[in-house]
C-alpha positions in Angstrom: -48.9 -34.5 -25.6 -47.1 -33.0 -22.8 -48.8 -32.3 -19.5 -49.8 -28.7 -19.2 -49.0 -26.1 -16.3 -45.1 -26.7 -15.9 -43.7 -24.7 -13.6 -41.2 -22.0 -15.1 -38.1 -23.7 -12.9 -38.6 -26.7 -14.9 -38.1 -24.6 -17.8 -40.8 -25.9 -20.5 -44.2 -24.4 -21.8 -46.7 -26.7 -22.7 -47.4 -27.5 -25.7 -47.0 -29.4 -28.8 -44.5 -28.7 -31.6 -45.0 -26.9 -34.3 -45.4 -28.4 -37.7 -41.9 -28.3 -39.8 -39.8 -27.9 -36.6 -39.7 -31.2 -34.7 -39.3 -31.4 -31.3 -39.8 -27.7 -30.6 -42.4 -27.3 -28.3 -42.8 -23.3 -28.3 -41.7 -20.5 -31.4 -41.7 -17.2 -30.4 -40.1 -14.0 -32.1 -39.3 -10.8 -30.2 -39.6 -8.2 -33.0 -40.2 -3.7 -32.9 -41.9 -1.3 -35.2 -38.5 1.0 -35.4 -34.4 0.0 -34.8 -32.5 1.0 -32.1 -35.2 0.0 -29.1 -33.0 -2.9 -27.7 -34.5 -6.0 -29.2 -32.0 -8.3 -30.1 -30.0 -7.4 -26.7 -33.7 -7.9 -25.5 -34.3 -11.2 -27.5 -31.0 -12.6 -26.3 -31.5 -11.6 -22.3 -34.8 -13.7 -22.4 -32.7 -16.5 -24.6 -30.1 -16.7 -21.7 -33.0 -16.0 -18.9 -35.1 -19.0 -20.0 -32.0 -20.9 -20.2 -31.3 -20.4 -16.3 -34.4 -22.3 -15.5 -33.4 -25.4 -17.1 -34.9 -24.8 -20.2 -33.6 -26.1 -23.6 -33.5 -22.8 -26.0 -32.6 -22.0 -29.7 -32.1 -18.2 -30.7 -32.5 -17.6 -34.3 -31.2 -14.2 -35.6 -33.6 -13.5 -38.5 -32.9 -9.8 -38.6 -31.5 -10.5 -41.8 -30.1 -6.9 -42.6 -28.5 -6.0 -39.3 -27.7 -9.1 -37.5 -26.1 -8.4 -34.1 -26.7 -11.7 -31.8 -23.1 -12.9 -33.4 -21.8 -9.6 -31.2 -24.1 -9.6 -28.3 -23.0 -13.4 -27.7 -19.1 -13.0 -28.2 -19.9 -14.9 -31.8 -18.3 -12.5 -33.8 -15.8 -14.6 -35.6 -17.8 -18.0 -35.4 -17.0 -20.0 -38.4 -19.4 -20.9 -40.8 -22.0 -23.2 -39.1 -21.0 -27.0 -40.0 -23.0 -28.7 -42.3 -24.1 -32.8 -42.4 -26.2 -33.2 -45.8 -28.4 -30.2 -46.3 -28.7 -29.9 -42.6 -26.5 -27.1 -40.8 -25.7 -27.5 -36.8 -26.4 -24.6 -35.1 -23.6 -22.5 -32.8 -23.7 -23.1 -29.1 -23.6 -20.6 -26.6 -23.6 -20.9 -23.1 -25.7 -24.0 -23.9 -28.1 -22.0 -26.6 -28.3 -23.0 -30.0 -27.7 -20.0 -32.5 -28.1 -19.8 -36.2 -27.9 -16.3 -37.6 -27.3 -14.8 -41.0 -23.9 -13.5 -39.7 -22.9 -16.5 -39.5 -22.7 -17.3 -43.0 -19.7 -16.2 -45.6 -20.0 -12.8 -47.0 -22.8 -11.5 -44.0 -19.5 -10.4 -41.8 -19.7 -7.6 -39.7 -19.7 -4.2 -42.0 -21.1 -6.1 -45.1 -24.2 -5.6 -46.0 -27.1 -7.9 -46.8 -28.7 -7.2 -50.0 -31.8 -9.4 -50.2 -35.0 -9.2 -52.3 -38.2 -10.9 -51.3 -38.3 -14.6 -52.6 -34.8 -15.0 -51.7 -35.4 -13.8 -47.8 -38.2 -15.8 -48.0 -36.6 -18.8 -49.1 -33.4 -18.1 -46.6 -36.0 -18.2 -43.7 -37.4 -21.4 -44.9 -33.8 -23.2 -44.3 -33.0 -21.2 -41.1 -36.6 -23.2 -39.5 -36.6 -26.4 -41.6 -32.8 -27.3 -42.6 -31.6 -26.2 -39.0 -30.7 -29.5 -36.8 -32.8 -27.4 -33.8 -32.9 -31.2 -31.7 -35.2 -31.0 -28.9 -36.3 -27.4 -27.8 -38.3 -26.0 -25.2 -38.0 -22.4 -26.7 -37.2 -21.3 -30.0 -36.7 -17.3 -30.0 -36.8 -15.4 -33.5 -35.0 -12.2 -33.4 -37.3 -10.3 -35.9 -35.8 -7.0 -38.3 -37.3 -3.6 -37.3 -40.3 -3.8 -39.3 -43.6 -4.9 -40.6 -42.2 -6.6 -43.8 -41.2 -9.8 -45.5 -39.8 -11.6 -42.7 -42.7 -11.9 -40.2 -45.0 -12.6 -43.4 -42.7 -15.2 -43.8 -42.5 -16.7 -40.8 -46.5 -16.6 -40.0 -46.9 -18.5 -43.4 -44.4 -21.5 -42.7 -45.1 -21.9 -39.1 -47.9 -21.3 -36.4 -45.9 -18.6 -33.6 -46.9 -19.3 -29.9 -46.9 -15.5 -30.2 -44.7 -12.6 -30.5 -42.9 -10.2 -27.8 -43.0 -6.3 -28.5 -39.9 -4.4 -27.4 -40.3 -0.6 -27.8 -38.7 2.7 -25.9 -41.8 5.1 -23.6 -41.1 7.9 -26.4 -44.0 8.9 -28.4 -42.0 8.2 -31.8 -41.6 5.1 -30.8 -44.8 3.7 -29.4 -46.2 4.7 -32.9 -44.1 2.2 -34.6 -44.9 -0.4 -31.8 -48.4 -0.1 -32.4 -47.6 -0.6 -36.1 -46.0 -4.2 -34.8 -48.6 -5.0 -32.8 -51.0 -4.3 -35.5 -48.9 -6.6 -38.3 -48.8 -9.3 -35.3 -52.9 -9.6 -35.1 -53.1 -9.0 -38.6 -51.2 -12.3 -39.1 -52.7 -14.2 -36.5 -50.1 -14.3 -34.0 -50.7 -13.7 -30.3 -49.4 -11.0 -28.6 -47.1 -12.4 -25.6 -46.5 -8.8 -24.4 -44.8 -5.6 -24.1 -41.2 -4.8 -22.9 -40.1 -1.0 -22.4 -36.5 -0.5 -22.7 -34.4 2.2 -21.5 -37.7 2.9 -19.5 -35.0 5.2 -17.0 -31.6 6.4 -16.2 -30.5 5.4 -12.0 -27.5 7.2 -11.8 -24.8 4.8 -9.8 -23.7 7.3 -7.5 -26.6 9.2 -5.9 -29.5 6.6 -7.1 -31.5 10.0 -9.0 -33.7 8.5 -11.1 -34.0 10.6 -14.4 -36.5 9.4 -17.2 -34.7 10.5 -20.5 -36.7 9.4 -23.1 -39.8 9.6 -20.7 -41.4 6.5 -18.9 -44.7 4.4 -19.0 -45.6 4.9 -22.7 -45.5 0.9 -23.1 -47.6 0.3 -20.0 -50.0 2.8 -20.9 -50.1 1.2 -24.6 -50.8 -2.4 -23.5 -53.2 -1.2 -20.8 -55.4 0.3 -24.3 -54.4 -2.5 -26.5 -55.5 -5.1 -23.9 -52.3 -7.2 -23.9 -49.8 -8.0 -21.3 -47.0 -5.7 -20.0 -44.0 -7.5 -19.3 -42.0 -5.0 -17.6 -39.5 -2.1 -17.5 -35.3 -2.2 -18.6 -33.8 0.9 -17.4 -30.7 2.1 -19.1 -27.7 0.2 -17.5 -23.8 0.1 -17.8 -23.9 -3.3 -17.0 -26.3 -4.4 -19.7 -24.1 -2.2 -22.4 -21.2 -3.1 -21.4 -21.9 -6.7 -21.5 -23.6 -6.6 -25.0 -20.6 -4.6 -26.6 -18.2 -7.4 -24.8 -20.4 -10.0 -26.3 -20.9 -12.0 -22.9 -25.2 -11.2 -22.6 -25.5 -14.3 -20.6 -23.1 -13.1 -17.7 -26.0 -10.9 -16.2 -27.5 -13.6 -14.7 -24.5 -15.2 -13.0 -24.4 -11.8 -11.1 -27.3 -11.1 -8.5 -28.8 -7.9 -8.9 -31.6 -5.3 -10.3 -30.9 -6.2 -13.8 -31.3 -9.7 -13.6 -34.5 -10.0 -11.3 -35.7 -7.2 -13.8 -35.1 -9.9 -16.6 -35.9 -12.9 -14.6 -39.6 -11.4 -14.3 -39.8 -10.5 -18.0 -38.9 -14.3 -18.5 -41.5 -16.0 -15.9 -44.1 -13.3 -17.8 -43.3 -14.9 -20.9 -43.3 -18.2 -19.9 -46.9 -17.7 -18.2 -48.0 -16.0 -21.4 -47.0 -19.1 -23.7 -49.0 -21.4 -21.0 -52.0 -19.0 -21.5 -51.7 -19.5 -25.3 -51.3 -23.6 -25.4 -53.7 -24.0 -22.9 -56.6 -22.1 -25.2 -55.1 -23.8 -28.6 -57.3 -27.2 -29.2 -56.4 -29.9 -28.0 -55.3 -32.9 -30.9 -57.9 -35.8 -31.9 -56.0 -39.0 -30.2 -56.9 -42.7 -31.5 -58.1 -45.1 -29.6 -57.3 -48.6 -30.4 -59.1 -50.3 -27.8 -62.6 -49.7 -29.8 
């Protein structure tokens, strides 16, 4: 078993891996109660962010009706993943490994996914188990905006390290988070913590701070819940502008508020999977000098 307590600059989280996946050490999803909070821009920012320490990361897009990692990560007009057996090789990007439903022929952009149950189920199954992942520190699962099949899915073929909430401070929208948060203890998966996104506007020019959808809500809702708070993403040029250009990853070759504001999100997280291996028993080992 690997030593616990790594540092984040070495880029792991202790742990062992997870049964079906081999040589993942840690599975976590990033999933919201509602769209349109930020979460895969959110999901991929960590992705990229854990990457920067040294980290070896895989980024599945599960949000099987609206994939958007393809865009945020200039993947747009990948070809179809190549395939060795039954085994498909995942996309790199900016040294990430990236499998997403986009990928394949007949998701393109503008076409829609119609799924039923078993068969998202099943699709899921070969996204973790037929996906040559190699050796991963960090596996992140993009989750869809709800409390449905795919996080049932996923919390019965694998154990999560735990789950990240993304959510905006409005009132609307912390009720769906708590509905996420809810599914996530209902299933048995810890809670990692909660991002706010578009937490404020700093306007650029005279550095007036105006909180448009309100602020706090997120804080205030893992202060009651009793789980971490992972921090605030104002509403930023740079981080649109980036996403809709599909180059995510170049916020943190620029120094700035944006990326320390992601870089503490991503030491949070990392400290929050340490938290979680370190309470999760420890394996029997054999002894074969008795």
């Amino acid at each position: 078993m690997q030593s616990k307590g790594r540092k984040m600059s070495q880029g792991q989280g202790a742990g062992v891996a997870p049964e079906g996946i081999p040589g993942v050490k840690n599975v976590f999803s990033v999933g919201s109660g509602k769209g349109g909070v930020g979460k895969s821009t959110v999901a991929a920012a960590i992705a990229f962010g854990l990457k920067s320490t040294g980290a070896k990361v895989g980024l599945l897009d599960a949000d099987i009706y609206g994939p958007s990692v393809p865009q945020l990560l200039g993947l747009g007009d990948a070809l179809p993943p190549e395939t060795e057996g039954t085994t498909l090789k995942p996309i790199i990007a900016g040294g990430v490994r990236v499998m997403s439903v986009g990928f394949i022929p007949g998701a393109e952009r503008g076409k829609p996914m119609i799924i039923r149950g078993p068969i998202l189920h099943r699709l899921i199954q070969q996204f973790l188990q037929q996906v040559e992942w190699g050796e991963l520190d960090h596996l992140i699962i993009d989750l869809p905006p709800t409390t449905g099949d795919v996080p049932l899915s996923l919390s019965q073929l694998l154990p999560l390290t735990g789950g990240v909430i993304v959510c905006t401070p409005q009132d609307v929208a912390l009720i769906d988070a708590e509905r996420a948060l809810n599914m996530y203890r209902q299933l048995k998966v810890p809670i990692l913590g909660i991002v706010e996104n578009m937490s404020h506007f700093l306007c650029p020019h005279c550095d007036e701070r105006t909180e448009i959808f309100g602020t706090g809500g997120a804080r205030k809702m893992a202060e009651k819940e009793g789980v971490p708070f992972l921090g605030e993403i104002p509403i930023n040029l740079q981080l649109r502008t980036r996403g809709d250009a599909g180059d995510i990853a170049e916020i943190y070759k620029e120094e700035g508020p944006l990326r320390k504001t992601f870089d503490e999100i991503c030491e949070k997280v990392v400290a929050q999977i340490d938290v979680q291996n370190s309470a999760a028993p420890e394996l029997p080992t054999l002894n074969l000098d008795n």
